[in-house]
MARMARZA-228873 format. One record per residue (C-alpha): residue number from 1; z, y, x. Coordinates in steps of 0.05 Angstrom, whole numbers, plus 5000, padded with zeros to 4 digits. Layout:
// residues N
SITE|seq|up|north|east
SITE|NUM|Z|Y|X
...
//
This chain:
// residues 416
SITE|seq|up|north|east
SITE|1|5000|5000|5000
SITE|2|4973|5073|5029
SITE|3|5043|5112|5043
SITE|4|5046|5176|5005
SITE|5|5030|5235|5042
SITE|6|5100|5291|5052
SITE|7|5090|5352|5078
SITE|8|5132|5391|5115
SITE|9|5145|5469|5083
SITE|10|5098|5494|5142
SITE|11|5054|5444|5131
SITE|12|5051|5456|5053
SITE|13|5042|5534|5063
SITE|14|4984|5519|5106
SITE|15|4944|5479|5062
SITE|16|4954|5532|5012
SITE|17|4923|5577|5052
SITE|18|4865|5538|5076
SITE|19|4855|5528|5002
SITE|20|4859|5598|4987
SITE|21|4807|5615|5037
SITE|22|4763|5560|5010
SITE|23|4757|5584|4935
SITE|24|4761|5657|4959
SITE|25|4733|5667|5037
SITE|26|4713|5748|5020
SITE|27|4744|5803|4987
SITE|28|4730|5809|4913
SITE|29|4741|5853|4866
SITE|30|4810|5857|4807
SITE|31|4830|5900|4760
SITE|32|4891|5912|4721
SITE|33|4947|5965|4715
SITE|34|4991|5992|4770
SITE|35|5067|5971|4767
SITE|36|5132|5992|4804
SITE|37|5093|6032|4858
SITE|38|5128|6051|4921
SITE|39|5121|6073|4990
SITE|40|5186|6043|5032
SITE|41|5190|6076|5092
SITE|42|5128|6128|5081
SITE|43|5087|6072|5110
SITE|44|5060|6008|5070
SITE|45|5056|6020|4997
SITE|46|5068|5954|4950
SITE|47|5067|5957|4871
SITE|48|5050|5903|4819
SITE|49|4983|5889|4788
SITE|50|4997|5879|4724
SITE|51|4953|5858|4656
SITE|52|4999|5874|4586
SITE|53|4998|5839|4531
SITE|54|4966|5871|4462
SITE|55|5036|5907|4451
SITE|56|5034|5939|4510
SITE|57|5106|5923|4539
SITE|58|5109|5863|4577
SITE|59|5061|5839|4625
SITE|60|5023|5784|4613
SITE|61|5005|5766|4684
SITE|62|5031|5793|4748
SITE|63|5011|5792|4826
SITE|64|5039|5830|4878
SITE|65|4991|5870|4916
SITE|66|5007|5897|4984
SITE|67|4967|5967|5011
SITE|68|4975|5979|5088
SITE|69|4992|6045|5120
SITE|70|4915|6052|5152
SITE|71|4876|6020|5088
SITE|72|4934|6074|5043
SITE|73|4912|6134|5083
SITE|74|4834|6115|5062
SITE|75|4855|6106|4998
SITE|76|4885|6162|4979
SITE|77|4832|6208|5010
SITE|78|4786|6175|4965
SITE|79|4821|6174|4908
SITE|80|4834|6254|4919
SITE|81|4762|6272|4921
SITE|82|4765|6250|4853
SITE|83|4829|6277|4829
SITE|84|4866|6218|4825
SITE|85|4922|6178|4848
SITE|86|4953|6115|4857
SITE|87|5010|6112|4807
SITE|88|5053|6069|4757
SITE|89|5005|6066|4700
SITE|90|4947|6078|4727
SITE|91|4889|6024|4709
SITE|92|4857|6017|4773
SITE|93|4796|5965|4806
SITE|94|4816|5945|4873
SITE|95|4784|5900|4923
SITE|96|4829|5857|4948
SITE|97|4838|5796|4996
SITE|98|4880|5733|4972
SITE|99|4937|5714|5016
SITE|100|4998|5662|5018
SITE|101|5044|5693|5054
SITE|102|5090|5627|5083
SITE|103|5156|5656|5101
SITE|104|5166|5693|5041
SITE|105|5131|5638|4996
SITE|106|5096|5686|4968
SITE|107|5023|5697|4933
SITE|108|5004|5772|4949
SITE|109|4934|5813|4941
SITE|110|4918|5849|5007
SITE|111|4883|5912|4988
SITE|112|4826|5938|5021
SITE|113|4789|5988|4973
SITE|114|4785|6021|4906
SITE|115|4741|6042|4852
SITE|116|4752|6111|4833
SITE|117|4699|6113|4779
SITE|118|4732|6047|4739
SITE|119|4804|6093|4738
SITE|120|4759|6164|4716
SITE|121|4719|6120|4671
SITE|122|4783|6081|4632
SITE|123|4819|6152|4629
SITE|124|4757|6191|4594
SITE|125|4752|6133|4550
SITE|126|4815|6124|4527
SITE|127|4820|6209|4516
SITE|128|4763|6194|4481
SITE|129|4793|6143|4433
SITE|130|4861|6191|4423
SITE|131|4817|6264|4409
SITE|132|4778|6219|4363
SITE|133|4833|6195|4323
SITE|134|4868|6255|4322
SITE|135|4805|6297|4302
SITE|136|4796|6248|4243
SITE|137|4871|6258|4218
SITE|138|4867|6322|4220
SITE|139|4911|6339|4279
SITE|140|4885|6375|4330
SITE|141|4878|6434|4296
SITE|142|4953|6432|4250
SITE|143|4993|6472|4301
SITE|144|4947|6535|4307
SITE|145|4957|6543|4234
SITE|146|5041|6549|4258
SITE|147|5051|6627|4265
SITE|148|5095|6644|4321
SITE|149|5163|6697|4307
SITE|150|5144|6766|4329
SITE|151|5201|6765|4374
SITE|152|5206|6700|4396
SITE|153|5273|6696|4437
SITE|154|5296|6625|4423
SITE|155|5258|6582|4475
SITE|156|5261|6506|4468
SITE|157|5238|6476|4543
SITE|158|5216|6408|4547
SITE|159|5209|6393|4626
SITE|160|5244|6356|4679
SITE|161|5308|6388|4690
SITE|162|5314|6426|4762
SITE|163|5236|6418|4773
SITE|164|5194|6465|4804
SITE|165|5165|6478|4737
SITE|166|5231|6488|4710
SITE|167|5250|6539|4754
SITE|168|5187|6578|4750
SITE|169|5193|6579|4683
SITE|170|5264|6604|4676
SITE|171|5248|6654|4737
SITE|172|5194|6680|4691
SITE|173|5232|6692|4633
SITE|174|5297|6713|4662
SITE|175|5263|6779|4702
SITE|176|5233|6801|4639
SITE|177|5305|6838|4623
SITE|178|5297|6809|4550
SITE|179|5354|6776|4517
SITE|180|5317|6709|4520
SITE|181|5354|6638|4505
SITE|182|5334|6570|4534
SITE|183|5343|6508|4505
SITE|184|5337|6444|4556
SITE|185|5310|6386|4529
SITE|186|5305|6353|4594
SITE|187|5245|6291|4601
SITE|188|5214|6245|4653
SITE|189|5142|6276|4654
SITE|190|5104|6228|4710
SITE|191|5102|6157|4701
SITE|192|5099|6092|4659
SITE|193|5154|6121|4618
SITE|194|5140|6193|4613
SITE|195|5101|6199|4554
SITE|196|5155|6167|4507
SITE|197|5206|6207|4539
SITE|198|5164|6277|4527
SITE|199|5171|6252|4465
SITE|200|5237|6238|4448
SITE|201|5252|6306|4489
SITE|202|5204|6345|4448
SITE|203|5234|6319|4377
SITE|204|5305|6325|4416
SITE|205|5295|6399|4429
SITE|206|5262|6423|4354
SITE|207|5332|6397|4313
SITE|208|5360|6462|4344
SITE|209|5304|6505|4317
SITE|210|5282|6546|4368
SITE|211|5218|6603|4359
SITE|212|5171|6564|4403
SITE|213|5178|6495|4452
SITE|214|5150|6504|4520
SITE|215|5120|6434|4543
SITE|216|5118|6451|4623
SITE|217|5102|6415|4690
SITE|218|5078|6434|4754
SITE|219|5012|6411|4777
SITE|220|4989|6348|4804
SITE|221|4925|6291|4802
SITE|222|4894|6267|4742
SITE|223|4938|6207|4745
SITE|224|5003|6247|4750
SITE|225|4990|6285|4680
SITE|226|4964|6216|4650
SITE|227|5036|6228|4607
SITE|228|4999|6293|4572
SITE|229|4935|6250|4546
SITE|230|4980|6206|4517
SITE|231|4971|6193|4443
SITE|232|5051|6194|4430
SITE|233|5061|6261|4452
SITE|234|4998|6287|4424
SITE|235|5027|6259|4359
SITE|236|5095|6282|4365
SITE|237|5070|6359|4387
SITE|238|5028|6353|4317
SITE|239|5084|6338|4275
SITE|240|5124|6396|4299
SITE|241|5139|6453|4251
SITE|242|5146|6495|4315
SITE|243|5088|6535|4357
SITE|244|5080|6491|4421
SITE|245|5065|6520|4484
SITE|246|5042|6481|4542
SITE|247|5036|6495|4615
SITE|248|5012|6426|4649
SITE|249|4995|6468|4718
SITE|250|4921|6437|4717
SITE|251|4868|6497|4734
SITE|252|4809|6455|4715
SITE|253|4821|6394|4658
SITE|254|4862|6413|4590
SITE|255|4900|6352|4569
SITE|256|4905|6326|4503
SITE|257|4972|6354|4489
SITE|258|4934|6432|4508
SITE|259|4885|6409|4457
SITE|260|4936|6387|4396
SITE|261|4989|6456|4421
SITE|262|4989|6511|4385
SITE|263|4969|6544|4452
SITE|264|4950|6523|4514
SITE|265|4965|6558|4582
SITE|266|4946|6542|4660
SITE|267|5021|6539|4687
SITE|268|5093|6545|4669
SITE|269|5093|6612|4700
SITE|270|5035|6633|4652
SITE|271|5075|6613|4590
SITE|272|5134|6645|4607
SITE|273|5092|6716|4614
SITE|274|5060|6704|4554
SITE|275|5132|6706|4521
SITE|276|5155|6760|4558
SITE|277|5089|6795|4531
SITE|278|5092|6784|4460
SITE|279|5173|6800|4462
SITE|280|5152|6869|4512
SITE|281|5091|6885|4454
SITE|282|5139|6885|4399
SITE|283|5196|6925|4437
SITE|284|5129|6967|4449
SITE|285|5116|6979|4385
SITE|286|5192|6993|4359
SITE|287|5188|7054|4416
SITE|288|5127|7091|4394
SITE|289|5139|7078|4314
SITE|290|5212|7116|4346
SITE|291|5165|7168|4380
SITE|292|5126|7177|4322
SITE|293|5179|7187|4277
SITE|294|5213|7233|4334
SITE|295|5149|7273|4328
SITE|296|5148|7271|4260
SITE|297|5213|7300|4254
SITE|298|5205|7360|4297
SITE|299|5146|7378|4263
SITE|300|5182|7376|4198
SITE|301|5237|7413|4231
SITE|302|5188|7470|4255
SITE|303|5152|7479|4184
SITE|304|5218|7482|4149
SITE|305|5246|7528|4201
SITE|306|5179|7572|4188
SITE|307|5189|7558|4111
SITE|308|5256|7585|4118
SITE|309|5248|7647|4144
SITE|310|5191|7666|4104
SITE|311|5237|7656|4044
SITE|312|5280|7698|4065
SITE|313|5240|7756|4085
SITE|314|5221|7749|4010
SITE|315|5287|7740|3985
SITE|316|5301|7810|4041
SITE|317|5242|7845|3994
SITE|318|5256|7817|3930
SITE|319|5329|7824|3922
SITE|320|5344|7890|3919
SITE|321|5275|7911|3869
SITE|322|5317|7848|3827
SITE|323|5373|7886|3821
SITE|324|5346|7937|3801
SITE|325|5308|7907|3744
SITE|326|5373|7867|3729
SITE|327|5412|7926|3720
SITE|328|5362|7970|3675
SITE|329|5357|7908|3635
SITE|330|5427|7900|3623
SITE|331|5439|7981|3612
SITE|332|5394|7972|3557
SITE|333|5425|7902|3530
SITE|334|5496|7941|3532
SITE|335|5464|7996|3491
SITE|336|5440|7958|3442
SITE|337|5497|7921|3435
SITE|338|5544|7984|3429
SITE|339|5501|8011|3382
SITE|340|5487|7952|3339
SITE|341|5581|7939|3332
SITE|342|5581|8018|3316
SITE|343|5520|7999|3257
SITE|344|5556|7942|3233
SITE|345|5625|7976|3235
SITE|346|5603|8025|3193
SITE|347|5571|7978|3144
SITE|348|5632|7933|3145
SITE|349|5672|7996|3132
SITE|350|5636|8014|3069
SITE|351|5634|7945|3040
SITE|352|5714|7939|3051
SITE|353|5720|8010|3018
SITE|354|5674|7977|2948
SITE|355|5725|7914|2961
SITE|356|5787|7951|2958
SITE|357|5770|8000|2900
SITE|358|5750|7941|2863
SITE|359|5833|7901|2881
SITE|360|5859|7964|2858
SITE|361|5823|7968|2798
SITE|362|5850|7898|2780
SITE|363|5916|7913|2801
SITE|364|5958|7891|2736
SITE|365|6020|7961|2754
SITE|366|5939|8001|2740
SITE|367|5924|7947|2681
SITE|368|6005|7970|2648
SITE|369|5988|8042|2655
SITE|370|5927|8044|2613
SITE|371|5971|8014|2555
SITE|372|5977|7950|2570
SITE|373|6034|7895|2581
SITE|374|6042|7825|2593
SITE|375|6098|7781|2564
SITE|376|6130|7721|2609
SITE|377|6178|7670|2596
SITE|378|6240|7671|2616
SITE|379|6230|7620|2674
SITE|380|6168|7678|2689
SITE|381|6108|7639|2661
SITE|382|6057|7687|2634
SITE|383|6057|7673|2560
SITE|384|5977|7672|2547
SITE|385|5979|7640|2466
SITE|386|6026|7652|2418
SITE|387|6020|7580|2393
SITE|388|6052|7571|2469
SITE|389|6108|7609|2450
SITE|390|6180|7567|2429
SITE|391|6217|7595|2365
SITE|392|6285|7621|2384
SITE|393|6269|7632|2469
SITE|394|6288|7693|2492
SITE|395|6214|7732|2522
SITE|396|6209|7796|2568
SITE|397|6158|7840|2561
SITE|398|6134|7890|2616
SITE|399|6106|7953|2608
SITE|400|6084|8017|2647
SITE|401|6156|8048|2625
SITE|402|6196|7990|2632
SITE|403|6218|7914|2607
SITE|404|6235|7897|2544
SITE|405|6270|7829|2520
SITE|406|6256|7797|2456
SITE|407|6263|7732|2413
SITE|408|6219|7692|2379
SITE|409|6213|7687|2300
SITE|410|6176|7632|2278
SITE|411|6104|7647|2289
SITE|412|6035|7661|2247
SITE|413|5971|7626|2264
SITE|414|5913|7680|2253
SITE|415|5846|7647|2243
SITE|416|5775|7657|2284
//
């Protein structure tokens, strides 16, 4: 019976090799997405290549790829011509060599070269696919229909906290003398994870209502400001009920999220003057409406100074030929009126002289002395009837010479 062949580790690793060589003797060509990217050491770079499932979190497959310091250098020039860099994220076509690398037991891709078109081409497309769906929903456009506050003073900033951007930003606005007010939302804004984080950031920082959300970074390659095409964050800037600003620091491309903000500037710095100038251009406007109205005023002043003074040069002329009109007309009202009580006293004075000769003709001591008299009771009723009279009551009679007393006999009725 043949023995079985064993193989010593060494042994095992170099048969693995040979094979490898066998099935792939010359470079060829891989692509995939870049994963936990580094540089230890500023020398040899080393990240994942990765392929993701449909949902997009887990890889589905995984080899390590391994980039040395000379082949890096090459790459990177290469890569800059074309505004891009290596990155986590970053889909990417590298040629690469197959290796088994013994004393680590390990399968690695050597990397050689890379195809900058395949990374332009995969970003344009997908931009494509995200501007197209958003365009279609309506979204692009919904946050220049947002009007910003005239004064806009409450600033929400979405940016990695103590970043270049961050400070030029709050250099910007602090200068301006304005009584501005920032509100951090602070975010990861390069990476695998920076576009969910933008977004969490961005809905973070609009609960506290500010005027307007700055979206800020400071510039970089293509690759770095992948996070700002993202569909997430061009979603979640849509959905705001707050003006957007963004300043991604790119001179030449506008992102997606410039294309979905409400407006869209070249770098932090340039947002923060363009706050500054919409704050200075209404305090602008307060001061000359105050000029105006200062002007206003002192014309006012002048015409009713002028206004003044010619009234009372009048009132100087007028007064006195008043007065004197004023006092002939009341001479003559005081003569009339004398003369019109001296009229009716006189006429009041004859009609009380017809009054009195007519009490005194009634007066009954006259009435007596033409030879009449008038008989009373005794209680001093005037006795008017005889049929009034009571048999046997005692009467008193007055006359012009005196009283005289009498009784009454039992009377006789006279006819009409």
């Amino acid at each position: 019976m043949e023995e079985e062949v064993t193989y010593s580790v060494t042994e095992l690793g170099n048969v693995i090799q040979g094979a490898l060589l066998n099935e792939f003797p010359r470079a060829f060509w891989v692509r995939g997405e870049v994963s936990q990217f580094r540089v230890p050491g500023g020398r040899h770079a080393y990240f994942d290549l990765v392929e993701k499932t449909e949902a997009g979190r887990q890889p589905e497959a995984k080899l390590g790829v391994a980039l040395w310091q000379a082949k890096r250098l090459a790459v990177e020039k290469l890569l800059a011509e074309s505004d891009l860099e290596l990155r986590d994220g970053a889909e990417v076509r590298i040629r690469v060599r197959l290796d088994f690398y013994a004393p680590h037991g390990k399968l690695q891709l050597q990397m050689d070269g890379i195809d900058p078109i395949f990374s332009v081409g995969k970003l344009a497309a997908e931009r494509a696919r995200v501007l197209g769906a958003l365009q279609s929903e309506g979204l692009l456009d919904r946050q220049t229909k947002l009007l910003v506050p005239l004064v806009p003073l409450r600033i929400g900033l979405v940016t990695s906290d103590d970043s270049a951007a961050y400070h030029d930003f709050v250099e910007g606005i602090k200068t301006s003398g304005y009584a501005f007010s920032i509100i951090l939302s602070s975010s990861t804004v390069q990476g695998a994870d920076a576009p969910e984080s933008i977004s969490v950031a961005l809905k973070a920082v609009a609960k506290a209502k500010p005027d307007v959300i700055a979206l800020v970074r400071g510039g970089g390659a293509k690759t770095d400001l992948a996070a700002f095409d993202a569909e997430v964050v061009a979603r979640t800037i849509a959905s705001l009920k707050i003006p957007v600003f963004t300043g991604v620091g790119h001179e030449i491309d506008r992102s997606i999220a410039d294309e979905v903000a409400n407006s869209a500037f070249k770098t932090p710095t340039a947002v923060a003057s363009h706050l500054v100038e919409l704050v200075g251009e209404y305090a602008s406007g307060i001061s000359r409406i105050g000029e105006r109205v200062l002007a206003l005023a002192e014309t006012v002043c002048v015409d009713a100074r002028s206004d003044l003074a010619d009234v009372v040069q009048r009132i100087s002329r007028g007064v006195p030929q008043a007065l004197m009109r004023e006092s002939r007309s009341l001479d003559a009202s005081q003569h009339r009126l004398i003369e019109g009580a001296r009229r009716k006293s006189r006429d009041a004075g004859v009609r009380i002289g017809g009054i009195s000769d007519r009490l005194r003709a009634l007066d009954p001591k006259r009435v007596l002395a033409r030879g009449y008299s008038i008989t009373r009771t005794e209680d001093g009723r005037v006795l008017r009837a005889a049929a009034t009279a009571t048999v046997g009551k005692r009467l008193l009679t007055e006359t012009a010479a005196g009283i005289v007393a009498s009784r009454v006999e039992p009377t006789e009725q006279r006819g009409n």
